[in-house]
FIMARBA-520660 format. One line per field, with one value per residue: residue number from 1; residue in one letter; x, y, z of N, C-alpha, C in turn. Coordinates in Angstrom, 2 decimals. Atoms other than C-alpha are relative to their C-alpha. Example, Ala and Ser with C-alpha at 12.3 -4.5 7.8 and 13.67 -1.06 7.14 Angstrom:
<atoms>
kelo = 1;2 .
lodren = A;S .
n.c1 = 0.89;-0.82 .
n.c2 = -1.19;-1.19 .
n.c3 = 0.00;-0.06 .
ca.c1 = 12.30;13.67 .
ca.c2 = -4.50;-1.06 .
ca.c3 = 7.80;7.14 .
c.c1 = 0.90;-0.77 .
c.c2 = 1.20;1.09 .
c.c3 = 0.00;0.73 .
</atoms>
This chain:
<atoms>
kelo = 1;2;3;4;5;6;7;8;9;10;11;12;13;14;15;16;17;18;19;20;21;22;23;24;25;26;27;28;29;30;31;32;33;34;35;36;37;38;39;40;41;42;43;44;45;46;47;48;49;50;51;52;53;54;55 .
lodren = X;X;X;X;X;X;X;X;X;X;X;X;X;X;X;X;X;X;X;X;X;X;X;X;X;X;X;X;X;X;X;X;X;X;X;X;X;X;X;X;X;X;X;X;X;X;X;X;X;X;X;X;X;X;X .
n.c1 = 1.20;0.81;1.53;1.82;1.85;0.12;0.86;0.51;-0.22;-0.39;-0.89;-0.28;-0.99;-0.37;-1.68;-0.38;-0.73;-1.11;0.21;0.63;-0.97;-1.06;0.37;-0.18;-1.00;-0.49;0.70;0.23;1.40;0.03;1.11;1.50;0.52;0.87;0.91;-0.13;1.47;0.42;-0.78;-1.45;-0.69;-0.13;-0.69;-1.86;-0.66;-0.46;-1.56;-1.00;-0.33;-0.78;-1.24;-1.30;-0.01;-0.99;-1.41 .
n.c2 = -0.73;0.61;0.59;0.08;0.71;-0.39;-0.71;-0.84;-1.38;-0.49;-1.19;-0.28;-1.12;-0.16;-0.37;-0.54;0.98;0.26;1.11;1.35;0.58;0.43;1.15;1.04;0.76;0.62;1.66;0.05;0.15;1.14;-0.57;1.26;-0.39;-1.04;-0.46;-1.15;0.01;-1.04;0.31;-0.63;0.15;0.64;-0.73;-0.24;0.87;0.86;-0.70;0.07;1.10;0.55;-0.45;0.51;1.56;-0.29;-0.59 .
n.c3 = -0.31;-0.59;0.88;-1.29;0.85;0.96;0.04;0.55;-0.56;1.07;0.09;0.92;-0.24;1.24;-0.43;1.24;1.20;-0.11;-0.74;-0.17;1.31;-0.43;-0.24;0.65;0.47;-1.15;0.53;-1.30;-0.10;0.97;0.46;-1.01;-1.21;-0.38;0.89;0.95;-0.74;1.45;1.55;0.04;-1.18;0.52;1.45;-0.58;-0.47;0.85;0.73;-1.43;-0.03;1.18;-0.28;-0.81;0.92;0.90;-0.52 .
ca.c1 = 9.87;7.09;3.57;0.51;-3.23;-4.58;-7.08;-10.48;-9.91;-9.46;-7.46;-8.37;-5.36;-4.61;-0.73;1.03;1.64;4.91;5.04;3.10;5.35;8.45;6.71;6.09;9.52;11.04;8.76;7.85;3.90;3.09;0.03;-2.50;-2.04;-4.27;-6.85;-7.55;-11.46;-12.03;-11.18;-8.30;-7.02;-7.07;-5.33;-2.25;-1.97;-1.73;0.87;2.65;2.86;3.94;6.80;8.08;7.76;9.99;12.31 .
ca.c2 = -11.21;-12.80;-13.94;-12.13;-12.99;-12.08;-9.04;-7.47;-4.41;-1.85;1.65;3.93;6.61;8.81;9.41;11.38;9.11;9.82;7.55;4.88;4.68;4.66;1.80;-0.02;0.04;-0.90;-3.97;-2.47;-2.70;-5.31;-4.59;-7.54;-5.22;-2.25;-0.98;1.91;3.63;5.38;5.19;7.76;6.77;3.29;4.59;5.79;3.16;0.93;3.28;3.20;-0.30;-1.00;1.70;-0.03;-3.80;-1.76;-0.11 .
ca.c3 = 13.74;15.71;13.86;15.40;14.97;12.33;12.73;11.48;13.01;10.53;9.93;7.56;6.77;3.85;3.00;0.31;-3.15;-2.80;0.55;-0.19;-3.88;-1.00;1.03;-1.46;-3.18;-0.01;0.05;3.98;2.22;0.22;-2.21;-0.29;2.33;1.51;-0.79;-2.56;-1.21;-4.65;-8.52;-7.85;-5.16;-7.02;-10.33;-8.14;-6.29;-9.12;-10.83;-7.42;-7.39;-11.18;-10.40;-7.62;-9.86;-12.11;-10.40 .
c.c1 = -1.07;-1.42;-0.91;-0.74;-0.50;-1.63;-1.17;0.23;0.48;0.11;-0.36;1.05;0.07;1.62;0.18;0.33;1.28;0.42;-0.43;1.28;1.75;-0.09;0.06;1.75;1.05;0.04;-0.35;-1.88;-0.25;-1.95;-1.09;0.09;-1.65;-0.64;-0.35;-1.97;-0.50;0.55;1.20;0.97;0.67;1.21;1.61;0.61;0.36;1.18;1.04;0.79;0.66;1.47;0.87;0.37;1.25;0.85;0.17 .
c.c2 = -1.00;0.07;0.55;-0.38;0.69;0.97;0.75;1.08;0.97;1.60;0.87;1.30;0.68;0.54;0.57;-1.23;-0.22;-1.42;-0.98;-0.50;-0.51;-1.52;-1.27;-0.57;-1.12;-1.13;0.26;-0.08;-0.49;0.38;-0.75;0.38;1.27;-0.09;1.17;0.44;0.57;-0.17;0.74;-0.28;-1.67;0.03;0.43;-0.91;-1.41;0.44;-0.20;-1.58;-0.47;1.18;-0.93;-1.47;0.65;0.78;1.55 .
c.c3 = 0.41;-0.79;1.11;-0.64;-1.04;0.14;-0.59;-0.21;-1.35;0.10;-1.15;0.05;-1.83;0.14;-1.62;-1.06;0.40;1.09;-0.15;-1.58;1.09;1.21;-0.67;-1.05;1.03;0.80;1.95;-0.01;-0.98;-0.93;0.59;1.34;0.03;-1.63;0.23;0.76;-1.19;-1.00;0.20;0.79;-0.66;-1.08;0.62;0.74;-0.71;-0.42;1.07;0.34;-1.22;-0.08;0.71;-0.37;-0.48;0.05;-0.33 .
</atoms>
């Protein structure tokens, strides 16, 4: 895979839990990619991430 530049530019999207819990097990979104815009949104995406740590 080829190295691009590294961009401000910025996306915001919302996606079902479920998805982002199958991203991340998959390791196709790494958690120092995104952030959370709100405490809840926060809160699941932590849980989402210590699921996919633990299988």
């Amino acid at each position: 895979m080829e190295d691009k530049p590294v961009t401000t530019e910025r996306v915001q999207v919302e996606l079902p839990l479920e998805v982002l819990q199958r991203l991340l097990r998959e390791r196709n979104l790494v958690a120092s990619e995104f952030r959370c815009l709100n405490n809840r949104s926060s809160r699941a995406g932590w849980r989402a991430l210590k699921e996919s740590l633990l299988g």
